[in-house]
Biopython code that builds the backbone (N, CA, C, O; Angstrom):
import numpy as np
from Bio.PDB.StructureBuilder import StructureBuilder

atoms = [
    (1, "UNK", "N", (28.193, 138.133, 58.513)),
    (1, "UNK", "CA", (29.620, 138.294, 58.322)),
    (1, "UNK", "C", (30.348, 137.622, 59.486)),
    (1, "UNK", "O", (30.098, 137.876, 60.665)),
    (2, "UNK", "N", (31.237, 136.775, 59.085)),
    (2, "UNK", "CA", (32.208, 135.996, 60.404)),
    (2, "UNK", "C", (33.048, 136.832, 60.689)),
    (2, "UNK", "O", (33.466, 137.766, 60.006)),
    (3, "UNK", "N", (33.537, 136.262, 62.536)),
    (3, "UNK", "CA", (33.745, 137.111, 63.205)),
    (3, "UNK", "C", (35.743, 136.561, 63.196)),
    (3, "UNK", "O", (36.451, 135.624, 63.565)),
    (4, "UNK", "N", (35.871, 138.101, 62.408)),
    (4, "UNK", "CA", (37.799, 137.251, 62.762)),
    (4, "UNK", "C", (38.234, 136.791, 64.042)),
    (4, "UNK", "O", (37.685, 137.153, 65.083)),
    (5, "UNK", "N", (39.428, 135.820, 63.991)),
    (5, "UNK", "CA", (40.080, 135.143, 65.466)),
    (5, "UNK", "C", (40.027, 136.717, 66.329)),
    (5, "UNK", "O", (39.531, 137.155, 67.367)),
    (6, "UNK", "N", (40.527, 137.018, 65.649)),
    (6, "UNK", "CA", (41.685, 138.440, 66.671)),
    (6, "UNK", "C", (40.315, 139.126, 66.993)),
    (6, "UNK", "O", (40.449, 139.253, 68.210)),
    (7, "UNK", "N", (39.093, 139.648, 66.706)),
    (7, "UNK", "CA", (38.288, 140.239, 66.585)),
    (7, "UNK", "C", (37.292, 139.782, 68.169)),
    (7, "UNK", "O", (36.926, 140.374, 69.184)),
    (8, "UNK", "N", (37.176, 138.413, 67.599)),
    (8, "UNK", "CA", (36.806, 137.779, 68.531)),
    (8, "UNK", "C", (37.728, 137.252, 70.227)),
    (8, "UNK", "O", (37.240, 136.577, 71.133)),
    (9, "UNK", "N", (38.633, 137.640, 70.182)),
    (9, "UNK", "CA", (39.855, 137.580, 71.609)),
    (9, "UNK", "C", (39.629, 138.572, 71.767)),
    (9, "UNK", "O", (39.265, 138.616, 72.942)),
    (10, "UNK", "N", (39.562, 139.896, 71.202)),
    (10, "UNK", "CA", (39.181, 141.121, 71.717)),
    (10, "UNK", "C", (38.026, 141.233, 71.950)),
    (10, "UNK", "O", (37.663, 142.397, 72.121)),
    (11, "UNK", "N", (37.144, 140.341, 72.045)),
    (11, "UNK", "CA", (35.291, 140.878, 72.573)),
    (11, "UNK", "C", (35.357, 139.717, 73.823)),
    (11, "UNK", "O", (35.057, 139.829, 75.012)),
    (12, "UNK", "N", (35.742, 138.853, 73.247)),
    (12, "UNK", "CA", (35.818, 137.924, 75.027)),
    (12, "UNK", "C", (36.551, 138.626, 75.907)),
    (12, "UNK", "O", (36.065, 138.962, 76.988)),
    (13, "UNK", "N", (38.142, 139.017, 75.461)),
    (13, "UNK", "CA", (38.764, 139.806, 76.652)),
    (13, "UNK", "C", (37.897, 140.925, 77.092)),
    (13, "UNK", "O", (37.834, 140.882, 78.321)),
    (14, "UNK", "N", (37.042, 142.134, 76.506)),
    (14, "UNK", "CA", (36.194, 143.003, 77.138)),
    (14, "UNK", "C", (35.412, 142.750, 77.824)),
    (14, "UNK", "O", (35.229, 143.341, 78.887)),
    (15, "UNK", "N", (34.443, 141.388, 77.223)),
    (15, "UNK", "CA", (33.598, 140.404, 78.449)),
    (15, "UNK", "C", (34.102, 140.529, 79.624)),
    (15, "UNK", "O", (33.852, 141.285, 80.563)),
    (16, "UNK", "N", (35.055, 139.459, 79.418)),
    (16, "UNK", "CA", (35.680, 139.337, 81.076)),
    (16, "UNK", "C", (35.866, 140.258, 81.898)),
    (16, "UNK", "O", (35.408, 140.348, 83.037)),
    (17, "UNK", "N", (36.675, 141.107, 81.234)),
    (17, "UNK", "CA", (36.831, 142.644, 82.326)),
    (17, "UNK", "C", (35.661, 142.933, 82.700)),
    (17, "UNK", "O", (35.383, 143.068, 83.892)),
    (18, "UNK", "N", (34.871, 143.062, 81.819)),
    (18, "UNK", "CA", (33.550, 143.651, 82.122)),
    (18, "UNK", "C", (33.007, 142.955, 82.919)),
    (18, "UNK", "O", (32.700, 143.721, 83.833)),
    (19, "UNK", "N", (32.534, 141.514, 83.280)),
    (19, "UNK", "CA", (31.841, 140.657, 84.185)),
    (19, "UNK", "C", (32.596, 141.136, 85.433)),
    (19, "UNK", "O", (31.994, 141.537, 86.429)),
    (20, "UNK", "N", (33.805, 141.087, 85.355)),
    (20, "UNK", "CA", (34.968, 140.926, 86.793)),
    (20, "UNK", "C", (34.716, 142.295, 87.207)),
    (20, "UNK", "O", (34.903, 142.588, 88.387)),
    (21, "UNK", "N", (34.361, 143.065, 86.476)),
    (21, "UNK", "CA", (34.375, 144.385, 87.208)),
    (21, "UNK", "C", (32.587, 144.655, 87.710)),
    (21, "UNK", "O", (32.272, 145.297, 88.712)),
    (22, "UNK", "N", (32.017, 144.278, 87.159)),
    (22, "UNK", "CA", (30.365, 144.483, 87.592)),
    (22, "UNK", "C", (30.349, 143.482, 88.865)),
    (22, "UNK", "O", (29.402, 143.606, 89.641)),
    (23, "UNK", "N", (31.250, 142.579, 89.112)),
    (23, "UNK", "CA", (31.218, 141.441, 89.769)),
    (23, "UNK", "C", (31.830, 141.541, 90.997)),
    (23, "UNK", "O", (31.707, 140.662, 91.850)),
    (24, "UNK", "N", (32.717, 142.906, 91.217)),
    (24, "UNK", "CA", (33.895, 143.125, 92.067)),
    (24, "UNK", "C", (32.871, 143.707, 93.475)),
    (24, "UNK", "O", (31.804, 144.318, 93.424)),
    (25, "UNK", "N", (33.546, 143.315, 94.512)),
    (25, "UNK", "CA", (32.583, 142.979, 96.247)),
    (25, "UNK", "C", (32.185, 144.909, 95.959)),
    (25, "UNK", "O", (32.714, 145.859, 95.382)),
    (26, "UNK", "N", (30.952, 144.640, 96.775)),
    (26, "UNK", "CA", (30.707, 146.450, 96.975)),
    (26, "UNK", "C", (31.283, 146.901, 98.173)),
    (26, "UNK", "O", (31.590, 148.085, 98.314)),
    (27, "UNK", "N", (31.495, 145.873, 99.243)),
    (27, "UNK", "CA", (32.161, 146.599, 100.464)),
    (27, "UNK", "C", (33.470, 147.315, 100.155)),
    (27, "UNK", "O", (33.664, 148.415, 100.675)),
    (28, "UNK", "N", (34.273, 146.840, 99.446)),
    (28, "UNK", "CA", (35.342, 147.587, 99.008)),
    (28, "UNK", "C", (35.452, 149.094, 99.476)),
    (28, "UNK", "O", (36.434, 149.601, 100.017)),
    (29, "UNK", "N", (33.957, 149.865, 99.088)),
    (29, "UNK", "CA", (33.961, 151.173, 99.735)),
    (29, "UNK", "C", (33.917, 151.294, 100.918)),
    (29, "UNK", "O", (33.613, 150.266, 101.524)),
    (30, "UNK", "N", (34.213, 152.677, 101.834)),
    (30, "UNK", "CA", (34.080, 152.724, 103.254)),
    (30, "UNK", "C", (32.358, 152.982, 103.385)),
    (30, "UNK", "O", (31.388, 153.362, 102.730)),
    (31, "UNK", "N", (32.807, 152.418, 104.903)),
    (31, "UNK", "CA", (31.014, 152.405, 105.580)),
    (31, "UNK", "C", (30.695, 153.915, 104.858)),
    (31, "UNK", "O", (31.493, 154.738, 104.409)),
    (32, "UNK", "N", (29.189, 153.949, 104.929)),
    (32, "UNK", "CA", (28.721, 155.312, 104.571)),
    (32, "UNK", "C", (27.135, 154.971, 105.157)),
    (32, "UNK", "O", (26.242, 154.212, 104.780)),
    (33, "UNK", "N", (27.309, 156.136, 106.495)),
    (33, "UNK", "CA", (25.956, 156.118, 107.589)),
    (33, "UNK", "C", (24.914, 156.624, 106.380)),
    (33, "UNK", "O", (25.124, 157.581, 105.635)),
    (34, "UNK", "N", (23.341, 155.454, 106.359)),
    (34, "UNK", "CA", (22.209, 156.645, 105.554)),
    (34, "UNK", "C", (20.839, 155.827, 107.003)),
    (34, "UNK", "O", (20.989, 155.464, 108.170)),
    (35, "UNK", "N", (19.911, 155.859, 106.270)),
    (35, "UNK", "CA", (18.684, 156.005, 106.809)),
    (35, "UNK", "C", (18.770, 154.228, 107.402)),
    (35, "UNK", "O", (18.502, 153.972, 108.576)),
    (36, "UNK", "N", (19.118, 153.281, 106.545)),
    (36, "UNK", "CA", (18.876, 152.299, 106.570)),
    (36, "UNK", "C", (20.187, 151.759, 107.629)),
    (36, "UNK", "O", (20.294, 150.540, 107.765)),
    (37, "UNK", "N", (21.142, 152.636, 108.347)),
    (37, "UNK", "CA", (22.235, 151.643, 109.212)),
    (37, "UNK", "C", (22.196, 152.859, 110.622)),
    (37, "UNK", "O", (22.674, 152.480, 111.691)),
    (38, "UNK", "N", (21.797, 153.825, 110.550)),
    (38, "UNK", "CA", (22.195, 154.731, 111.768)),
    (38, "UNK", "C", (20.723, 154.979, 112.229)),
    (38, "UNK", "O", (19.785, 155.374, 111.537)),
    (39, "UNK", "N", (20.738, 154.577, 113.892)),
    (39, "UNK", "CA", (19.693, 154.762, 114.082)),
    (39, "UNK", "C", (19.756, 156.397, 114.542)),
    (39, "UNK", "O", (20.720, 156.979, 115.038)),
    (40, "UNK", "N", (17.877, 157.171, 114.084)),
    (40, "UNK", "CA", (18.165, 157.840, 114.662)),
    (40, "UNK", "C", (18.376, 159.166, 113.426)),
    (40, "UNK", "O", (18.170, 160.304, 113.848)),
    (41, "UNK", "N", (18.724, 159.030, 112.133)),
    (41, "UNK", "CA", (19.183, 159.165, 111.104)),
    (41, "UNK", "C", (18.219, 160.637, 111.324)),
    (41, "UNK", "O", (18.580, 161.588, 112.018)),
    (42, "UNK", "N", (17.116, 160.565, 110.670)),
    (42, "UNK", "CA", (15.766, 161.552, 110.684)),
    (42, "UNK", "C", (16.219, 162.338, 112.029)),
    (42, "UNK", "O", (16.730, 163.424, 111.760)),
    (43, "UNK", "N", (16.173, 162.135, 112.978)),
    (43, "UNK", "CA", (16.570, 162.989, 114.114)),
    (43, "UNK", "C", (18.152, 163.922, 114.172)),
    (43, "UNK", "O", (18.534, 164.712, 115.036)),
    (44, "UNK", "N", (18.824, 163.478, 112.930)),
    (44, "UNK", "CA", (20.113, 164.471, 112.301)),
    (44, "UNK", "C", (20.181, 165.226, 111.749)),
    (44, "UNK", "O", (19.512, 165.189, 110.716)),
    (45, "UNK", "N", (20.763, 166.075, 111.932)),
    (45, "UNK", "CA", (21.404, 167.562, 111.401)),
    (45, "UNK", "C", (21.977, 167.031, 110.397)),
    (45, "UNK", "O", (22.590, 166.016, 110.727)),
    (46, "UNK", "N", (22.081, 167.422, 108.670)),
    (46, "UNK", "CA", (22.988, 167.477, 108.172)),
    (46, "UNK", "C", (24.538, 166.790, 108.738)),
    (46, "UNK", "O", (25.073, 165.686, 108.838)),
    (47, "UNK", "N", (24.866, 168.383, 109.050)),
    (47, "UNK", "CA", (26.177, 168.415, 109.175)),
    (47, "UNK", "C", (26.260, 166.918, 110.469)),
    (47, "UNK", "O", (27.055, 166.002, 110.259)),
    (48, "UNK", "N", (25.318, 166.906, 111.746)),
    (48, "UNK", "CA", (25.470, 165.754, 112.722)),
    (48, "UNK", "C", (25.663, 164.281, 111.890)),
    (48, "UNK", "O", (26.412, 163.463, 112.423)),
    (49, "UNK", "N", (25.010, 163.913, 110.598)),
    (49, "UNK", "CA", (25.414, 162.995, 109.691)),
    (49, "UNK", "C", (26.689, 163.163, 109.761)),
    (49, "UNK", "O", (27.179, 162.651, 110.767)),
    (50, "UNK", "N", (27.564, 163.797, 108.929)),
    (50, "UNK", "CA", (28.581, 164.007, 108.471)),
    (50, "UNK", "C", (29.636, 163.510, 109.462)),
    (50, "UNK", "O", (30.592, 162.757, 109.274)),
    (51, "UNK", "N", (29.161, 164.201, 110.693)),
    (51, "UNK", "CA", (30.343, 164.068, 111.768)),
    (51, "UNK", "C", (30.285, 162.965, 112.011)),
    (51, "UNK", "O", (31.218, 162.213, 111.728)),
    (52, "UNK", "N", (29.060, 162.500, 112.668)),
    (52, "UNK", "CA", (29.064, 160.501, 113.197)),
    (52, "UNK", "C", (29.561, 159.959, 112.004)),
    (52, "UNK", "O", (30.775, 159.886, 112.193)),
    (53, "UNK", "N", (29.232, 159.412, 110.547)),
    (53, "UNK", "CA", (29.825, 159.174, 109.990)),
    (53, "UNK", "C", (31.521, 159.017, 110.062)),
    (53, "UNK", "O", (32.141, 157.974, 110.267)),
    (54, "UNK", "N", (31.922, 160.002, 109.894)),
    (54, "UNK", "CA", (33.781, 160.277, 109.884)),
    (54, "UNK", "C", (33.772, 159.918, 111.426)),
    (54, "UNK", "O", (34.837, 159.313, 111.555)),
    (55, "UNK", "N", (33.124, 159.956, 112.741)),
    (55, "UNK", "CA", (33.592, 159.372, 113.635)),
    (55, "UNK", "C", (33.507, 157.939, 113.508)),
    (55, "UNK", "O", (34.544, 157.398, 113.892)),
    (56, "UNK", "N", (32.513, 157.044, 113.050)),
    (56, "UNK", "CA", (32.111, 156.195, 113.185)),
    (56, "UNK", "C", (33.499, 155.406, 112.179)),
    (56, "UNK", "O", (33.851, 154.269, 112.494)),
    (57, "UNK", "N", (33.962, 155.893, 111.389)),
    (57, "UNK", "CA", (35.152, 155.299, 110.700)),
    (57, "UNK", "C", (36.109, 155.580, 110.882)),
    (57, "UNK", "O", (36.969, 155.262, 110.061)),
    (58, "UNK", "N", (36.443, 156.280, 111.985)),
    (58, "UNK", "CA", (37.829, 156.675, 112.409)),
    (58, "UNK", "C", (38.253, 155.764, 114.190)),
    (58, "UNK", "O", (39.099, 156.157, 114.993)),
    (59, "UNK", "N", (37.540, 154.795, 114.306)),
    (59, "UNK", "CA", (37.544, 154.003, 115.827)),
    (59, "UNK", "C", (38.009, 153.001, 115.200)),
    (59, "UNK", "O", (37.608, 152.313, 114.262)),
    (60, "UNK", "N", (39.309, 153.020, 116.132)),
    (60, "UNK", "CA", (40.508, 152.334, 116.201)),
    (60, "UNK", "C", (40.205, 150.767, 117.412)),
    (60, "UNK", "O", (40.633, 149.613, 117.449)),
    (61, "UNK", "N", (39.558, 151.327, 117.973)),
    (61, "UNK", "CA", (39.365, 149.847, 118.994)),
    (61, "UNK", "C", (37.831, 149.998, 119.775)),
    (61, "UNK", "O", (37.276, 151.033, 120.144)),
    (62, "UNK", "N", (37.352, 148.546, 119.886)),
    (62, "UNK", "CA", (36.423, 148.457, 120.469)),
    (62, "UNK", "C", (35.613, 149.308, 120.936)),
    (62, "UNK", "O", (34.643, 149.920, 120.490)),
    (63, "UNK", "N", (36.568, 149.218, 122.645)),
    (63, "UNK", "CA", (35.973, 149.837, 123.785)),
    (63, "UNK", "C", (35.068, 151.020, 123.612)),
    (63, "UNK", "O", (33.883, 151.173, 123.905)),
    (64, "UNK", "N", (36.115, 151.962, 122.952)),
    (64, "UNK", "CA", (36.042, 153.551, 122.547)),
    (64, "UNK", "C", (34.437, 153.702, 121.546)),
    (64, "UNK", "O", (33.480, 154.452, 121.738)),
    (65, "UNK", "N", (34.640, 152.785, 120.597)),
    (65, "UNK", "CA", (33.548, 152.574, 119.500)),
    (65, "UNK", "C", (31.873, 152.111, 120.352)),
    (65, "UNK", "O", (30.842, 152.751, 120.147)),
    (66, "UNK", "N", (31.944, 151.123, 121.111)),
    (66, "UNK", "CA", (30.992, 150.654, 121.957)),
    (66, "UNK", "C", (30.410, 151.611, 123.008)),
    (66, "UNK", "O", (29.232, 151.566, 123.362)),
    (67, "UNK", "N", (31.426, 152.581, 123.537)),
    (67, "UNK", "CA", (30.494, 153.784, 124.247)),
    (67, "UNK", "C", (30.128, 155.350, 123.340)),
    (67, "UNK", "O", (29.761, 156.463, 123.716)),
    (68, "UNK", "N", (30.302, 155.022, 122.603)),
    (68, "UNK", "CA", (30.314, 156.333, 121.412)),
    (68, "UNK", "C", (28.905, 156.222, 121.159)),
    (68, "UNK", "O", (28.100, 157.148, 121.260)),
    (69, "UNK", "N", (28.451, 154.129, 120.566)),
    (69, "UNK", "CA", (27.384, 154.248, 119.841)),
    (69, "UNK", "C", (25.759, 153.753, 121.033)),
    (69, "UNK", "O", (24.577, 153.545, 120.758)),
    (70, "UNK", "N", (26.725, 153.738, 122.646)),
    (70, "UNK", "CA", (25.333, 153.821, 123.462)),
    (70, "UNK", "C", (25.309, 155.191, 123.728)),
    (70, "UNK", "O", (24.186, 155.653, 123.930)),
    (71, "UNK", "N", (26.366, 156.056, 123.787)),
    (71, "UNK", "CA", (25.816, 157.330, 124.142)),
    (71, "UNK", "C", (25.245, 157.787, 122.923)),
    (71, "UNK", "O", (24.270, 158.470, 123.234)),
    (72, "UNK", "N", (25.376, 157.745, 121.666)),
    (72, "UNK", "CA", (24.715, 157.769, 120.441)),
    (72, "UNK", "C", (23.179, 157.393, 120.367)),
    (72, "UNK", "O", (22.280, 158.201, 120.134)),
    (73, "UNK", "N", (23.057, 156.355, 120.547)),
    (73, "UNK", "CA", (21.929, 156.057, 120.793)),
    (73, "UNK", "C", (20.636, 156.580, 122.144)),
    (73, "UNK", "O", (19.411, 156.454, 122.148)),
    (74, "UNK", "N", (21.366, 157.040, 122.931)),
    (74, "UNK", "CA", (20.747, 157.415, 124.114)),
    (74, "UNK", "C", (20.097, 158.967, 123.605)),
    (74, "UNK", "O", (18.986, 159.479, 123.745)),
    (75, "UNK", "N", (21.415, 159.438, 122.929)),
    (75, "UNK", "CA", (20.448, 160.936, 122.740)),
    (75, "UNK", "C", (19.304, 160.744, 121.693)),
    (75, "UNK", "O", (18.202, 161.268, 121.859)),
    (76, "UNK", "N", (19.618, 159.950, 120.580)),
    (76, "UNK", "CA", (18.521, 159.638, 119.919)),
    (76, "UNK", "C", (16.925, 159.123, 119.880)),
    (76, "UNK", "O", (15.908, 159.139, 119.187)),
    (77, "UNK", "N", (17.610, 158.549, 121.446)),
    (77, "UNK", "CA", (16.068, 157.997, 122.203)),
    (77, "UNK", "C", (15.308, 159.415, 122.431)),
    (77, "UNK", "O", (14.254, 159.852, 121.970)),
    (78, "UNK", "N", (16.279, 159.964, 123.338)),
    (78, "UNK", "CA", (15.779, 161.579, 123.772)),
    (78, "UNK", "C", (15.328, 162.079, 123.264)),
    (78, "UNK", "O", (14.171, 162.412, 123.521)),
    (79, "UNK", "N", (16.063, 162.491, 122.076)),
    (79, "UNK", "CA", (15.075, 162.853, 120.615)),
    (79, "UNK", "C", (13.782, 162.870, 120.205)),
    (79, "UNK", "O", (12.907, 163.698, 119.953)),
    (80, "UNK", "N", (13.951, 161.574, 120.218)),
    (80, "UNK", "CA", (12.636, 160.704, 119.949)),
    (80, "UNK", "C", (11.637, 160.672, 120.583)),
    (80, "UNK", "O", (10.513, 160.529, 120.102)),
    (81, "UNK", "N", (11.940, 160.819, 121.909)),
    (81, "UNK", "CA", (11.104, 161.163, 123.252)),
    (81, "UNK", "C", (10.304, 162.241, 123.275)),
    (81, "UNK", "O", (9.077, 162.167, 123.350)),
    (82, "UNK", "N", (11.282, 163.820, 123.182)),
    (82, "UNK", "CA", (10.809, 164.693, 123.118)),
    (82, "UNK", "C", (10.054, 165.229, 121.859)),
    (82, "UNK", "O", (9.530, 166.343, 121.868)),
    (83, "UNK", "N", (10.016, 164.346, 120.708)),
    (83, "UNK", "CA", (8.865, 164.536, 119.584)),
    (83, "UNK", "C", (7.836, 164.037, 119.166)),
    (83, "UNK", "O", (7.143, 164.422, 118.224)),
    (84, "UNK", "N", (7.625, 162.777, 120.142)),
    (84, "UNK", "CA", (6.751, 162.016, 120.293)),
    (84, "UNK", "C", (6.820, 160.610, 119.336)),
    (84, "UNK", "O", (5.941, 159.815, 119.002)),
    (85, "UNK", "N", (7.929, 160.662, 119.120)),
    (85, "UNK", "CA", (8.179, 159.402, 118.206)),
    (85, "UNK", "C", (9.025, 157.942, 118.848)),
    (85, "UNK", "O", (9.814, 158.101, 119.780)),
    (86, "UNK", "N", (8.794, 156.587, 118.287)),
    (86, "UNK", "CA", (8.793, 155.506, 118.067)),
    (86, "UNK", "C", (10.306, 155.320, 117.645)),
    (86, "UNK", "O", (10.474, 155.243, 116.428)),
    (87, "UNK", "N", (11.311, 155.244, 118.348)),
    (87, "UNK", "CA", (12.574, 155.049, 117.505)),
    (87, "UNK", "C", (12.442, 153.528, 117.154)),
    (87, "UNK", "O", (11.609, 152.756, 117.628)),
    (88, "UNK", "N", (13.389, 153.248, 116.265)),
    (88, "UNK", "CA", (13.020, 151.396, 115.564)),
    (88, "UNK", "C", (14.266, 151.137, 116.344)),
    (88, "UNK", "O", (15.083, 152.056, 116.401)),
    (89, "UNK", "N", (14.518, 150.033, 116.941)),
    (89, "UNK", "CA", (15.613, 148.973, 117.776)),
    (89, "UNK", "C", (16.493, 149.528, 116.669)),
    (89, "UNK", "O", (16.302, 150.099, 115.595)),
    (90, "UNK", "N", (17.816, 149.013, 117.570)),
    (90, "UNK", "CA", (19.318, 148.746, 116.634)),
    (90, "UNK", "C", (19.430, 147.249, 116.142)),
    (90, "UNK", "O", (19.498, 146.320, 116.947)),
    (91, "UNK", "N", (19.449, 147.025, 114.440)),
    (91, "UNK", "CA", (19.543, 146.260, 114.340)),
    (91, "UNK", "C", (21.488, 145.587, 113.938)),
    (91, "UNK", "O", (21.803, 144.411, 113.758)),
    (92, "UNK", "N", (22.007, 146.264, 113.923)),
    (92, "UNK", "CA", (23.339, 146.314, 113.662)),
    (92, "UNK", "C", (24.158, 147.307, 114.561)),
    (92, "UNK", "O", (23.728, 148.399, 114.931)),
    (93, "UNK", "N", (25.390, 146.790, 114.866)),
    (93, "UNK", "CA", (26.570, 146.949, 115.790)),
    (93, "UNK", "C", (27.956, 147.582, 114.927)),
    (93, "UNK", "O", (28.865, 146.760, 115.043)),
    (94, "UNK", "N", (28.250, 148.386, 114.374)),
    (94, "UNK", "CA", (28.932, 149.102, 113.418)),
    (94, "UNK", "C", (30.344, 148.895, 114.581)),
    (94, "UNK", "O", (31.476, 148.969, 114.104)),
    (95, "UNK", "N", (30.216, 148.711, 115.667)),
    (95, "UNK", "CA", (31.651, 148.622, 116.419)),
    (95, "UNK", "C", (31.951, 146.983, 116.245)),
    (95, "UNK", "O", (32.976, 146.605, 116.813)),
    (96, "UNK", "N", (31.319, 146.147, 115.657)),
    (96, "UNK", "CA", (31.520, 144.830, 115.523)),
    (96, "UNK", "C", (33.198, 144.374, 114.787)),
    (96, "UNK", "O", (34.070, 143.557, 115.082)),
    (97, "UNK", "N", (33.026, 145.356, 113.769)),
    (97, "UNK", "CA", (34.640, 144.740, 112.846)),
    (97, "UNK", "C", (35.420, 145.281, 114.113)),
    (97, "UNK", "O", (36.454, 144.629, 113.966)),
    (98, "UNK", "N", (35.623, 146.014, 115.231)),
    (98, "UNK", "CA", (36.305, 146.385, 116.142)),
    (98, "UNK", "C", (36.915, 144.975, 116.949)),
    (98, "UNK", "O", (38.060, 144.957, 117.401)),
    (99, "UNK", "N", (36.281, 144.188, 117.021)),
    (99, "UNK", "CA", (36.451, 142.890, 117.804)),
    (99, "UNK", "C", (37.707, 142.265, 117.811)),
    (99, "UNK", "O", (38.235, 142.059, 116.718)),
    (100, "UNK", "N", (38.315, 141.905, 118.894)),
    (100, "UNK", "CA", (39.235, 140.637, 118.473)),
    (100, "UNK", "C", (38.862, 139.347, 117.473)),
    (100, "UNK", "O", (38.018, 138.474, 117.674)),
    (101, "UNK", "N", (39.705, 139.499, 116.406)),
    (101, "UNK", "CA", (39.216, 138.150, 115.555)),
    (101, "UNK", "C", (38.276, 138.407, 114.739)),
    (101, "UNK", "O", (37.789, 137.445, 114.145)),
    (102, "UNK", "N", (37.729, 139.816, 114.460)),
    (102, "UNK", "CA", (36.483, 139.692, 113.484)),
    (102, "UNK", "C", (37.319, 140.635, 112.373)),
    (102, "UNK", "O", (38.098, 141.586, 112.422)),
    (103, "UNK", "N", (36.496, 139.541, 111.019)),
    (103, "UNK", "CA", (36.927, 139.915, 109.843)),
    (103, "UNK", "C", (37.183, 141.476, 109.510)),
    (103, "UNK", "O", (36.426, 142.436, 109.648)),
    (104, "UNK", "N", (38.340, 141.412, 109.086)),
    (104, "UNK", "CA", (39.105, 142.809, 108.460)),
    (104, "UNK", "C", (38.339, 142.707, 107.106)),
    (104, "UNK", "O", (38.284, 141.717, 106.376)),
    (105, "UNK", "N", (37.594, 144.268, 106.863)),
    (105, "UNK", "CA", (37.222, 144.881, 105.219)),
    (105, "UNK", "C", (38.324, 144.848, 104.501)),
    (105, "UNK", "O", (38.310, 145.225, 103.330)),
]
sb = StructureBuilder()
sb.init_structure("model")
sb.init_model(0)
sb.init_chain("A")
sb.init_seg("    ")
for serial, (resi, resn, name, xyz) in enumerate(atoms, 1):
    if name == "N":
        sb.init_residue(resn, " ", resi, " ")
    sb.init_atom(name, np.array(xyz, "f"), 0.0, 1.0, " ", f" {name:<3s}", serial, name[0])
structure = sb.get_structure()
């Protein structure tokens, strides 16, 4: 059975939306700390997630952000220390969009 004009403008127009929307950037959402960006993650409390998280997106400038995430990291070493574990390096700088000149989300 052929497909009427009008029938057919209405299945391409749903296409499109549909591509443009499966297609739309994922950063769009805010950061969200899991296993794979916070070091240290396994060595958190629940609720200690929660908080770094909402801190970690509420730094307004650099400076402030850059000693948050070495003292961050320092207790995590400690952590790590006192359980006998291997923390993995930082491979990412979450105070980076903080920068002069670096791309706005």
């Amino acid at each position: 059975m052929p497909c009427r004009p009008k029938a057919a403008v209405v299945v391409a127009t749903i296409a499109v939306i549909g591509i443009a929307f499966v297609s739309a950037p994922v950063s769009a959402a805010p950061w969200r700390a899991d296993e794979g960006n916070t070091r240290g993650w396994m060595l958190m409390s629940p609720q200690e997630r929660i908080e770094h998280q909402a801190r970690v997106r509420g730094f307004t400038d650099y400076d402030t952000c850059a000693a948050y995430r070495a003292e961050h990291h320092a207790l995590m070493m400690q952590r790590a220390r006192e359980r006998g574990l291997d923390l993995p390096g930082s491979h990412w700088d979450f105070c980076s969009r903080l920068k002069r000149g670096a791309p706005r989300d």
